[in-house]
C-alpha positions as CSV (number, residue, x, y, z in Angstrom):
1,X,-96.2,62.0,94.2
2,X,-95.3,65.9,94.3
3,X,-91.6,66.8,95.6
4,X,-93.3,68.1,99.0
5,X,-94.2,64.7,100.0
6,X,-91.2,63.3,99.1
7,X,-89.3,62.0,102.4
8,X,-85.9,62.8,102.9
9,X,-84.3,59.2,101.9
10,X,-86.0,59.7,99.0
11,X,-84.8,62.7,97.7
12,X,-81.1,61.5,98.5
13,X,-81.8,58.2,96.1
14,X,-83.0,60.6,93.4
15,X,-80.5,63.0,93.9
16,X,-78.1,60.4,93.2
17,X,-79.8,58.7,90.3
18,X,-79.1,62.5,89.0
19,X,-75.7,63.0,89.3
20,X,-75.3,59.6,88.3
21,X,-76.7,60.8,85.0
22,X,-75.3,63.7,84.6
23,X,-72.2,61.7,84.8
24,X,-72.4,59.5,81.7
25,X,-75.1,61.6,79.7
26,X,-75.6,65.4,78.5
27,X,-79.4,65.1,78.5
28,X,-81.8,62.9,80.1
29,X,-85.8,62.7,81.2
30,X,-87.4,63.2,84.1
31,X,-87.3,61.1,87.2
32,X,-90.0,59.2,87.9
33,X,-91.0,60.0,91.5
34,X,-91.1,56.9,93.7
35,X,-93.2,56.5,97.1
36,X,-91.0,55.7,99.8
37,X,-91.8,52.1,100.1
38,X,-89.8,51.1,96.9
39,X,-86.8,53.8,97.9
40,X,-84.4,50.9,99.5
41,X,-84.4,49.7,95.5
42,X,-84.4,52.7,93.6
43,X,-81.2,52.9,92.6
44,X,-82.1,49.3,91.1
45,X,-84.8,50.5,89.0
46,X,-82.4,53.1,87.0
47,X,-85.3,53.4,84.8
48,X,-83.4,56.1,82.1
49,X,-79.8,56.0,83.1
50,X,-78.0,52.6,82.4
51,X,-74.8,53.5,81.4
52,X,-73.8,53.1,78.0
53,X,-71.8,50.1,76.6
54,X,-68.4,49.3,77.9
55,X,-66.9,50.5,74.6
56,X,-68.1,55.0,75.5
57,X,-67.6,54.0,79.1
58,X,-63.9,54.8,78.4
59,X,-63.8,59.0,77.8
60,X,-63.1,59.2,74.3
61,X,-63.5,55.3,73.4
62,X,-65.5,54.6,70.1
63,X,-66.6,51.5,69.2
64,X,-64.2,49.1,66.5
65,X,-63.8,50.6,63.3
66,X,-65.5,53.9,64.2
67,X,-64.8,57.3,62.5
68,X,-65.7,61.0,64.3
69,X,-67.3,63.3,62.0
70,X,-66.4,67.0,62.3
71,X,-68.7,69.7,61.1
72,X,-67.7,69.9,57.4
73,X,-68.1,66.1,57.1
74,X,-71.5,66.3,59.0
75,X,-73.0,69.0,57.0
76,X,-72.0,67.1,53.8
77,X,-75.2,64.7,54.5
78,X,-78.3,65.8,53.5
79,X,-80.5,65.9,57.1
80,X,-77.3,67.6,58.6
81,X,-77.5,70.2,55.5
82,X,-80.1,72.4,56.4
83,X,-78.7,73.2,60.3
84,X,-77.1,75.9,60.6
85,X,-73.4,75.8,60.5
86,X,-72.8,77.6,64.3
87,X,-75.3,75.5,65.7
88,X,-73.3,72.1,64.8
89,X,-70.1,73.8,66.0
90,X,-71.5,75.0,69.1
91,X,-72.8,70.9,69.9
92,X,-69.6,69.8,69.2
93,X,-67.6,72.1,70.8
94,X,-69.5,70.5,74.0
95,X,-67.8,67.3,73.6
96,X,-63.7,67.3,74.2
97,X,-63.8,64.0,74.9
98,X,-66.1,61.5,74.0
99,X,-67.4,62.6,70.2
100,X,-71.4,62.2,70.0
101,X,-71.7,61.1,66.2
102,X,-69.4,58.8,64.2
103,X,-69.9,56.8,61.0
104,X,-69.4,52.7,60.8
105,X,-69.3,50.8,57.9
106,X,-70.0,47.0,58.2
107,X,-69.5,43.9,55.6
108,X,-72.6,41.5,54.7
109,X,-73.1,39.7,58.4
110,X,-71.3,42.1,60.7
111,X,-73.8,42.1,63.9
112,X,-74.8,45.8,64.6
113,X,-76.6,45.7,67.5
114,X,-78.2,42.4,69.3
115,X,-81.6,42.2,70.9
116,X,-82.0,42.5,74.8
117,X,-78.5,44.7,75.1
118,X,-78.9,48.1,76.2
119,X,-77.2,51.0,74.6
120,X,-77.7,55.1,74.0
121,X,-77.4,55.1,70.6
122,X,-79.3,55.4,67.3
123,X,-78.4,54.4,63.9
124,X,-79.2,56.1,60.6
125,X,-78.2,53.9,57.5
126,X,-76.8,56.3,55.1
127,X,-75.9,53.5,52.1
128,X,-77.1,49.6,52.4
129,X,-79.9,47.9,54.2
130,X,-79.7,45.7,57.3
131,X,-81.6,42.5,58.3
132,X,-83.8,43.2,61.3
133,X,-84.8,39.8,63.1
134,X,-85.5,38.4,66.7
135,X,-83.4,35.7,67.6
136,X,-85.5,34.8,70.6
137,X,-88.0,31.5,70.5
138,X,-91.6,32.7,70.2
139,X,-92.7,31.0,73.1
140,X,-93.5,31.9,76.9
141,X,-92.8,30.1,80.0
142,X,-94.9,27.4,81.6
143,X,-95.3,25.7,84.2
144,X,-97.2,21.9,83.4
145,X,-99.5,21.5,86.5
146,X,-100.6,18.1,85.1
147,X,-97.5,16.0,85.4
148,X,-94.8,15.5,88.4
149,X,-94.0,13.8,91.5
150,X,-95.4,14.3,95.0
151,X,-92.3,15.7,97.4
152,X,-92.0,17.9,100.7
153,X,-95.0,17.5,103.6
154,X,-95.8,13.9,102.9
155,X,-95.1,13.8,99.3
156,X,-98.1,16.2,98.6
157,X,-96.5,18.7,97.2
158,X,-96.5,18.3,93.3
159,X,-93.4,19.5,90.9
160,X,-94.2,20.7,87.9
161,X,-92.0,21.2,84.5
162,X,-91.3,24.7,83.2
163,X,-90.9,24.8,79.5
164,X,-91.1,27.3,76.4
165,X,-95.0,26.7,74.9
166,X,-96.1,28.9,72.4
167,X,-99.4,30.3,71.9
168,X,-100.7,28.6,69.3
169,X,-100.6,25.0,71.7
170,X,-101.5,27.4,75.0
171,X,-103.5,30.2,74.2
172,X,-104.8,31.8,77.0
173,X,-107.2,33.9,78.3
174,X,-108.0,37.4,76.4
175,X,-105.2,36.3,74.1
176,X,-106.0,37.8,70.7
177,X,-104.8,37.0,67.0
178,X,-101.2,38.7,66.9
179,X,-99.6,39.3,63.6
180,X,-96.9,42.1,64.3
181,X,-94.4,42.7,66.9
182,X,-93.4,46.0,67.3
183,X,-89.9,47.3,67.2
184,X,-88.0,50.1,68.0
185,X,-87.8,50.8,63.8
186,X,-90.4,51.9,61.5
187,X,-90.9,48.8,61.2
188,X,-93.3,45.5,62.7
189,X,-91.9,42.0,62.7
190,X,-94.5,39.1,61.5
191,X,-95.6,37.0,64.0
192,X,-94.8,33.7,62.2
193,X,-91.3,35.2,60.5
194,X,-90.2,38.1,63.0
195,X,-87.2,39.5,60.2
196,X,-87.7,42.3,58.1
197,X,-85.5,44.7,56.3
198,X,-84.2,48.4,56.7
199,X,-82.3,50.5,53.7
200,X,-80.7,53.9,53.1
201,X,-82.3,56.8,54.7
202,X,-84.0,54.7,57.6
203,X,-83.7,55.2,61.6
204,X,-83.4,52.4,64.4
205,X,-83.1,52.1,67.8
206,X,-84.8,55.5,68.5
207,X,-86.6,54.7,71.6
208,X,-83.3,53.0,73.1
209,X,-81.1,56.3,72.3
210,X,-84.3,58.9,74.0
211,X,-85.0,56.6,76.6
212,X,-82.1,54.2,77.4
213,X,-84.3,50.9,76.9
214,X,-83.1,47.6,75.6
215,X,-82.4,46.8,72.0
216,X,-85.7,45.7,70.8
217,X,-84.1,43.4,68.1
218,X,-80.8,41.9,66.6
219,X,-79.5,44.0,63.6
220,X,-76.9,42.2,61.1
221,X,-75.4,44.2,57.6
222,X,-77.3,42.4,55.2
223,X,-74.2,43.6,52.4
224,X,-71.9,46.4,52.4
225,X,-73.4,49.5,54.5
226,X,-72.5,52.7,55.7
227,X,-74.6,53.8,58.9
228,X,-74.5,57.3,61.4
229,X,-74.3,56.4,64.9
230,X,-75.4,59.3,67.4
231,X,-76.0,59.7,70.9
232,X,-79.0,61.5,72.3
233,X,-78.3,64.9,72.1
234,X,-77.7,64.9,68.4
235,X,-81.0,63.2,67.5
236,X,-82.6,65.2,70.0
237,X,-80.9,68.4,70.0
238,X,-80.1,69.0,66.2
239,X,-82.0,66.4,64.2
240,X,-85.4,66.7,65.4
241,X,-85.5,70.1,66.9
242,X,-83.4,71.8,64.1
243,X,-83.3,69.9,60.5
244,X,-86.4,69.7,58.6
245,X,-85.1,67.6,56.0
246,X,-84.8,65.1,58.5
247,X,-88.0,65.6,60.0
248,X,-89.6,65.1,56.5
249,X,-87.7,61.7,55.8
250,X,-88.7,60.7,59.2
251,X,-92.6,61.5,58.3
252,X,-92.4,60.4,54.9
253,X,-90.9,57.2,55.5
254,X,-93.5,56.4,58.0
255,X,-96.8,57.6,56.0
256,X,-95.1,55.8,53.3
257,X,-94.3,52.6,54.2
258,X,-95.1,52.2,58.2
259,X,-98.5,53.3,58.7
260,X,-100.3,50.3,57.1
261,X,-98.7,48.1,58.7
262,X,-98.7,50.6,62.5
263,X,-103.0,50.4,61.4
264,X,-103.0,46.7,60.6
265,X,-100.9,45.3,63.3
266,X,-103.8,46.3,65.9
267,X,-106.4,43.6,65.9
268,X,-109.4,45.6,65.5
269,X,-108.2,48.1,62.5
270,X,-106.9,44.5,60.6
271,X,-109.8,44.6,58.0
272,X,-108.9,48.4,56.9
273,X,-108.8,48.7,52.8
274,X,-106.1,49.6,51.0
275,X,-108.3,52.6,49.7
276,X,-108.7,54.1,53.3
277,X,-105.2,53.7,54.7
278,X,-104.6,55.6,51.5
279,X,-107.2,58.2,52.8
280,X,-105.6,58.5,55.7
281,X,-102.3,59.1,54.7
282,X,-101.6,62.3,53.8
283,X,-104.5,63.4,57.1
284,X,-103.1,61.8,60.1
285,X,-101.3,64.0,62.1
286,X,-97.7,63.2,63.8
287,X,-97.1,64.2,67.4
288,X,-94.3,64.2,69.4
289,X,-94.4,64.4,73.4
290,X,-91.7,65.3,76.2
291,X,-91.3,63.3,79.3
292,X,-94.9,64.1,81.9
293,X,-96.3,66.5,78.8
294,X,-100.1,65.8,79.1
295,X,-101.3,64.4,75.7
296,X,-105.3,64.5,77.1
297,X,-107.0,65.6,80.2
298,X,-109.7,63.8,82.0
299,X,-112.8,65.3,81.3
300,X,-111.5,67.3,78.5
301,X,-113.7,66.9,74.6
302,X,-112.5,63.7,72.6
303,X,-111.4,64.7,69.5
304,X,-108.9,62.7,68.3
305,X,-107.8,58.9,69.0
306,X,-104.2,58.2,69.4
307,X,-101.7,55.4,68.2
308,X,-98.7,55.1,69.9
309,X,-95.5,54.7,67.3
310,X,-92.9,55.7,69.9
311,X,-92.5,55.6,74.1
312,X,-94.5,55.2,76.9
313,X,-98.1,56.5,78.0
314,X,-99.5,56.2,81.7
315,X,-103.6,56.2,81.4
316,X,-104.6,57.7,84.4
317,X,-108.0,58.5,86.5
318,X,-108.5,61.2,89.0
319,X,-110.7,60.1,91.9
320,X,-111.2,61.7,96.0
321,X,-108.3,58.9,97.1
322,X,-106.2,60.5,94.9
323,X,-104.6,59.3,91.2
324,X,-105.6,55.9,90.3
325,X,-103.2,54.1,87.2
326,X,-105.4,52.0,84.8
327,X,-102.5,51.2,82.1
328,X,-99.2,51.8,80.8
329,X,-99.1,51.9,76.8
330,X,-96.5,51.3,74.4
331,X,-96.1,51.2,70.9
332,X,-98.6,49.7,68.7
333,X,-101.3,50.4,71.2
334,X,-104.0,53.3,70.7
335,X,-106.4,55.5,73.5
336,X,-109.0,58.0,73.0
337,X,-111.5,55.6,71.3
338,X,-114.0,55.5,74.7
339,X,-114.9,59.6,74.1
340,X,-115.1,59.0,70.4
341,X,-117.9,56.1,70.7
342,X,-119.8,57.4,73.1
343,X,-119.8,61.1,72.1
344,X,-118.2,62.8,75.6
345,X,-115.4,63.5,77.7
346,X,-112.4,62.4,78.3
347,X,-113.0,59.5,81.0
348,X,-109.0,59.5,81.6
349,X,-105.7,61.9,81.5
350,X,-102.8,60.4,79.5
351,X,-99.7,61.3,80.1
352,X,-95.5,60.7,78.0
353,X,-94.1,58.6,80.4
354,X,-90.5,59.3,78.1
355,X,-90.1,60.4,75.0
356,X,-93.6,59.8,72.7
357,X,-94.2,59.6,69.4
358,X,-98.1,59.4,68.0
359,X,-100.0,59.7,65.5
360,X,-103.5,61.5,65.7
361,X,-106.4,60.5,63.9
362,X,-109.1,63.2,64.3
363,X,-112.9,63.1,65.0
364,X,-114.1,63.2,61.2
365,X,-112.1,60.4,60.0
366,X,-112.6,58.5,63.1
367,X,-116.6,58.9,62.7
368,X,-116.0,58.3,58.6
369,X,-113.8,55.1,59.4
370,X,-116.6,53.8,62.2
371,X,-119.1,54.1,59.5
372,X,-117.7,52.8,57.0
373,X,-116.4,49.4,59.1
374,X,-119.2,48.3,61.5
375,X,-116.7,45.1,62.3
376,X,-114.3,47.8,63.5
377,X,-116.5,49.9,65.5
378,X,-118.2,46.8,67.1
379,X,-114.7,45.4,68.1
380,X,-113.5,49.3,69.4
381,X,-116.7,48.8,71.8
382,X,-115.4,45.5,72.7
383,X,-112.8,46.7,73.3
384,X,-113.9,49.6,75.4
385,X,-116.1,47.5,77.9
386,X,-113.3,46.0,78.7
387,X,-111.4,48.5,79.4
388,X,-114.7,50.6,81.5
389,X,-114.5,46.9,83.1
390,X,-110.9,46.6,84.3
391,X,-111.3,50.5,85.7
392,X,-114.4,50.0,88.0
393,X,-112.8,46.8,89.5
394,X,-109.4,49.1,90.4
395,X,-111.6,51.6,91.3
396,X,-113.9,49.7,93.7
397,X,-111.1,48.8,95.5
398,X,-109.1,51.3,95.9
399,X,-109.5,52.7,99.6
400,X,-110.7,55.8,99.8
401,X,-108.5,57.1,102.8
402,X,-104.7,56.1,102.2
403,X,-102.1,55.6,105.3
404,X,-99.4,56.4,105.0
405,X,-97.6,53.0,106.3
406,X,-99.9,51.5,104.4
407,X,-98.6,53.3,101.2
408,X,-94.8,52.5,101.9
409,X,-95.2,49.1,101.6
410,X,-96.6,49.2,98.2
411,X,-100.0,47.4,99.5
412,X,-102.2,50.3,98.6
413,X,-101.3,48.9,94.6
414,X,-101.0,45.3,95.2
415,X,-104.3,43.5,94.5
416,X,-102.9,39.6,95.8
417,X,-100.1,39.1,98.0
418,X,-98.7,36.6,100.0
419,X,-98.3,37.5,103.4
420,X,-96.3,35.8,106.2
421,X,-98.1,35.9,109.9
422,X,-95.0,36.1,112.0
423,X,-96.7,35.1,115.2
424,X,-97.0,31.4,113.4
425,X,-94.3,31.4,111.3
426,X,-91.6,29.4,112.6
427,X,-89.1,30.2,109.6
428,X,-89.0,26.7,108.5
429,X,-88.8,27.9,104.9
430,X,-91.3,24.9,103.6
431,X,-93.1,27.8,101.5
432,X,-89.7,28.5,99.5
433,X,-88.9,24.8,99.0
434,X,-92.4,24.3,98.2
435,X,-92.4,26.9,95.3
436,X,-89.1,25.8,94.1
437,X,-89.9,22.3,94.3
438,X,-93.0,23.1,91.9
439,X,-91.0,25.2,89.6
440,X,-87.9,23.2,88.6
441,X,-86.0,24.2,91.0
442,X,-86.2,28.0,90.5
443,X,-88.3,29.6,93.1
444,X,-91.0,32.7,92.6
445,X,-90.8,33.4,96.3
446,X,-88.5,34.5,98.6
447,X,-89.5,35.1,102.4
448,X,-88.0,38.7,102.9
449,X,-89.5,41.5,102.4
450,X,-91.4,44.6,103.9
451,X,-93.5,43.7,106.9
452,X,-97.0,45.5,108.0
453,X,-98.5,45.0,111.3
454,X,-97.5,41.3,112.4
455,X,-97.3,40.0,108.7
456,X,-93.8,40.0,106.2
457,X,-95.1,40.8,102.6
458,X,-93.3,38.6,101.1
459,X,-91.2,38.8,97.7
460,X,-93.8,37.4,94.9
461,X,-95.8,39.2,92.5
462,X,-98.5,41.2,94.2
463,X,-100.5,42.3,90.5
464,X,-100.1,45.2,90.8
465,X,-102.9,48.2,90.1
466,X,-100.1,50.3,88.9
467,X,-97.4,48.0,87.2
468,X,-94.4,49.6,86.9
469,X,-92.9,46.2,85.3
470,X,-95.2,46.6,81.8
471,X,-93.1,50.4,81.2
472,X,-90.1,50.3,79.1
473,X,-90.8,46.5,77.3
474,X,-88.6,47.1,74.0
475,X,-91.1,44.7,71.6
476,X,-94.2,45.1,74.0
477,X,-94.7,41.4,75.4
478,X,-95.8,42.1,78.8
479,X,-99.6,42.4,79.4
480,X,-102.0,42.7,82.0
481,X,-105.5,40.5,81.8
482,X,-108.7,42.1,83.0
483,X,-108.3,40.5,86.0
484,X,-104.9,42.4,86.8
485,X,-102.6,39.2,86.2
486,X,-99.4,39.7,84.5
487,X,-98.8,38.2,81.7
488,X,-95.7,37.3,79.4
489,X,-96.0,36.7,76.0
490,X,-94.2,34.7,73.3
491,X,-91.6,37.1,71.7
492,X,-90.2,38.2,75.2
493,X,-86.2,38.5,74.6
494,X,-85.0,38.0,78.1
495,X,-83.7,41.6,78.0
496,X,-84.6,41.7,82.0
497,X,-86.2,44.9,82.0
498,X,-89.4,43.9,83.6
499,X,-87.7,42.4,86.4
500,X,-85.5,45.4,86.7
501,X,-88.4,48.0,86.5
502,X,-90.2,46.1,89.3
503,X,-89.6,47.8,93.1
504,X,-90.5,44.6,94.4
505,X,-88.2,42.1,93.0
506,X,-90.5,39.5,92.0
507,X,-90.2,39.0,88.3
508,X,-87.5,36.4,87.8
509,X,-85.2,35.4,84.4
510,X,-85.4,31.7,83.9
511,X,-83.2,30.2,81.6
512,X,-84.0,27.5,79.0
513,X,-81.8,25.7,76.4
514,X,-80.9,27.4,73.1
515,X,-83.2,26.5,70.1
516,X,-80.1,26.2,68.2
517,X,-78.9,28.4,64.8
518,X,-80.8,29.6,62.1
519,X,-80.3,31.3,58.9
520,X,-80.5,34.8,60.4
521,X,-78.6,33.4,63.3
522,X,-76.0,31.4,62.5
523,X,-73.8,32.6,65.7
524,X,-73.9,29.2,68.0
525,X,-76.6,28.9,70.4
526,X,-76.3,30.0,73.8
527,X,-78.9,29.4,76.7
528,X,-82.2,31.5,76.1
529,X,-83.8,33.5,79.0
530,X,-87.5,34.2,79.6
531,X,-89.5,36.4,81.9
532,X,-91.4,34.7,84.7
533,X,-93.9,35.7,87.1
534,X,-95.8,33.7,90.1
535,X,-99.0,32.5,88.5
536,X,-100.7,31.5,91.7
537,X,-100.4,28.0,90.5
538,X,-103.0,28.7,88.2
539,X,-104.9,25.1,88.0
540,X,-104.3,23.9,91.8
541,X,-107.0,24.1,94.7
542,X,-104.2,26.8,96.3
543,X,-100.8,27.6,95.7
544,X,-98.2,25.3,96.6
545,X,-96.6,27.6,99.2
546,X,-99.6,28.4,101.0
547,X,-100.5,24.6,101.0
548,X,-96.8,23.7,101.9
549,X,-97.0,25.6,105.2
550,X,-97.6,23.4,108.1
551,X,-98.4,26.5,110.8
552,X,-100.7,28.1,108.5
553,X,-98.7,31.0,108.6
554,X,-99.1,31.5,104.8
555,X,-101.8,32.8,103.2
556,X,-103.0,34.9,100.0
557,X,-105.6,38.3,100.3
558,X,-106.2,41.1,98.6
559,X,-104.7,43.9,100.8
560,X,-107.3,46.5,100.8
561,X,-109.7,43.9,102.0
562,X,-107.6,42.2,104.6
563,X,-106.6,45.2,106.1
564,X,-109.8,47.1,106.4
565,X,-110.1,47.1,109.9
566,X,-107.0,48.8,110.2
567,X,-107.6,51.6,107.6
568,X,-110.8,51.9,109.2
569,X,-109.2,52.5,112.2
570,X,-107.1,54.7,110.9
571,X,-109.5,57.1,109.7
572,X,-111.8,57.3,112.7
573,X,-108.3,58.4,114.8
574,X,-107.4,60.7,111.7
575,X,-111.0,62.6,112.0
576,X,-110.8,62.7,116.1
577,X,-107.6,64.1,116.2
578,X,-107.6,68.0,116.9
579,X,-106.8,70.2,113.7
């Protein structure tokens, strides 16, 4: 939404999300622009601007054992060397109080940084090598709609057991063969042992120091090391815009080592040889994107497809209604293949959401790698029906005259919502019980919320068209299905960042016991939280708080549908008015 349309509230909320900022950091990305509807919560969203741990709340505070670095000690490292001398002098002189690089040095076990946690730093290992590993169970949450008792309206109402399944005893629908997880490293975690290992003259927790996401995983000092811990504006600021020695580690270490595995850990390039990931090597091209840079236009030639090693990227379509979101990427994840296939345009306009890191493979060696591996190119169509799918159903029913109430309450991107009929509703609350009672107590619904008309929208996951919940996941474990529905998958970490990210308030953190200690763990277990979203009661004739209701005050639509009479309305008035 453009700054004109902005209302007044709104540009309060954001000017205060600024200052904010500019209060705890010296850079920081844009501000995502939020319609009006979601403005009472904005300043709970705080997409980019979590402040930093308790230890630099503190002006001047460092973290335990922590040692500034001056310009004479910085320029004794090799990707410091090559900067020029002012220019290190200059970034320091900024900071009088809180220094924005120090060097640590940690014994064999001492924990670096832990999974879920949210920082502003990154970490360069100068001497050592750490154990990288996710301590979370690889399971997601669900609910057993088979088993449990009758309760509430004359014992009808059934309660169901929530419980950590992973996807090897519930595989679901669309669910593919995974392998990697993706990390913020240059680095992916097997599936079936998520630990790897980092040495001397690697990076981690780059996306969490541009962007101010969660630790994607739990770092431990697998012996004696000696890392460089930085804020943003040195990696940004001197590092990547000013030392090309440390660009070239960067790149090298990637081609080198990360690529293969970047390539492999997508299902449909698994089958790639050895000999043509060596091809590719030493042609792909690296990229790097600001916050809202275009990376490809709608309608634009395909020439290149696109893996995403670093950030965010919001797929978009332009159509008479206005911008309609088809997907947010992260890392590990690839566009551009559609134009490739079928020899054309661009059929969308990507866009950095944050900082983004690619890599580019161009039109030749995309055509040469198609040729060569018919199993890839069949599963890239695949792949691309889908997609061509999943953007004609958003498109078919996206309205083609907005309103503007319509818009504030977020029902122009919800594609199922619960909505209350407040002429029935006689606030008896069986709906709430009703979903708690089939969740173990811990309900998905709440009955507040925005109201429309005579009906309250209710707090419970709508399905979003335009999920704001799937941007800023640190390992990439929330999903949508073709059919819209969210979906959380076995190696979420319980950071809470989808439930913070959405305006709505309806993804909730449910806690399960601890799996207990393991070798890469051996810290004692403490209770394990998991993303959850309303499933509908997938399974059940209806869901339980629509079937709870005794006034009938409850019920389920699709928004644009329901309410057509009114939009319709709407427009006739809009086009009978006098210009």
């Amino acid at each position: 939404m453009a700054d004109a349309a902005l209302k007044p509230c709104c540009e309060a909320t954001r000017a205060e999300m600024l200052e904010h900022i500019r209060e705890f950091y010296t850079s920081f990305p844009v501000i995502r622009d939020v319609p009006c509807r979601a403005c009472h919560q904005i300043i709970k969203l705080r997409v980019y601007e979590r402040p930093a741990p308790a230890a630099l709340q503190t002006p001047g505070a460092l973290p335990p054992g922590a040692e500034p670095l001056g310009v004479d000690q910085l320029l004794g490292y090799d990707i410091f060397a090559d900067i020029p001398r002012d220019a290190i002098v200059k970034h320091l002189e900024r900071y009088e109080e809180q220094p924005p690089v120090w060097r640590r040095r940690f014994k064999a076990g001492d924990l670096i940084c832990r999974e879920g946690e949210y920082g502003s730093t990154a970490f360069y290992i100068v001497s050592g090598s750490v154990d990288v590993f996710l301590a979370a169970q690889l399971a997601h949450a669900k609910s057993d709609k088979r088993e449990g008792a009758g309760s509430g309206w004359f014992g009808l109402i059934r309660t169901f057991t929530t419980a950590l399944v992973p996807t090897r005893t519930d595989a679901r629908d669309e669910d593919v063969a995974r392998r990697w997880i993706p990390i913020d490293a240059d680095l992916h975690l097997d599936y079936d042992h998520p630990v790897g290992q980092l040495g001397t003259g690697d990076l981690f927790g780059e996306m969490t120091c541009l962007s101010f996401y969660p630790r994607s995983a739990t770092v431990r000092a697998a012996g004696d090391c000696e890392v460089i811990e930085m804020l943003r504006s040195v990696l940004q600021d001197l590092l990547q815009r000013r030392s090309q020695a440390f660009r070239a580690r960067m790149e090298d270490n990637y081609r080198r080592r990360a690529l293969d595995t970047h390539l492999r850990s997508v299902p449909v390039f698994a089958d790639l040889t050895d000999a043509f990931l060596d091809h590719l090597r030493g042609r792909v091209e690296l990229r790097s994107c600001e916050p809202g840079e275009v990376i490809c236009r709608q309608g634009d030639a395909a020439d290149n497809l696109y893996l995403i090693r670093l950030g965010f990227v919001k797929v978009s379509q332009h159509h008479p209604g206005g911008e309609l979101v088809l997907s947010y990427l992260g890392r590990g994840q690839y566009f551009g293949e559609m134009g490739l296939l079928a020899a054309r345009t661009r059929t969308s306009t990507c866009t950095a959401l944050d900082h983004v890191e690619l890599v580019r493979i161009g039109k030749d060696d995309f055509d040469l790698m198609v040729a060569r591996f018919p199993e890839i190119k069949q599963r890239l169509a695949t792949e691309a029906d889908a997609r061509q799918r999943a953007s004609r159903l958003m498109a078919e029913a996206a309205p083609e005259v907005p309103l503007d109430h319509f818009l504030e309450q977020g029902l122009m991107d919800a594609q199922n919502v619960l909505l209350i009929d407040l002429d029935k509703c006689t606030r008896c609350d069986e709906c709430v019980r009703a979903c708690a009672a089939a969740h173990d107590g811990v309900t998905r619904l709440l009955r507040e919320g925005l109201r429309y008309d005579k009906y309250l929208v209710a707090t419970s996951c709508r399905q979003c068209t335009d999920p704001l919940c799937m941007i800023g996941c640190p390992v990439g474990s929330i999903r949508r299905r073709e059919t819209l529905e969210i979906i959380i998958e076995d190696w979420c970490i319980g950071c809470g960042k989808c439930a913070n990210q959405c305006p709505y308030g309806n993804i909730n953190m449910h806690e399960f016991p601890a799996a207990g200690s393991s070798a890469t763990n051996p810290e004692p277990p403490s209770p394990e939280k998991k993303a959850l979203t309303c499933d509908l009661c997938l399974g059940l004739s209806e869901p339980s708080c629509v079937y709870a209701c005794p006034h009938d005050a409850a019920i389920r639509v699709e928004p644009k549908r329901f309410f057509a009479p009114q939009l319709y309305r709407a427009n006739a008035s809009r086009e009978a008015a006098p210009r």
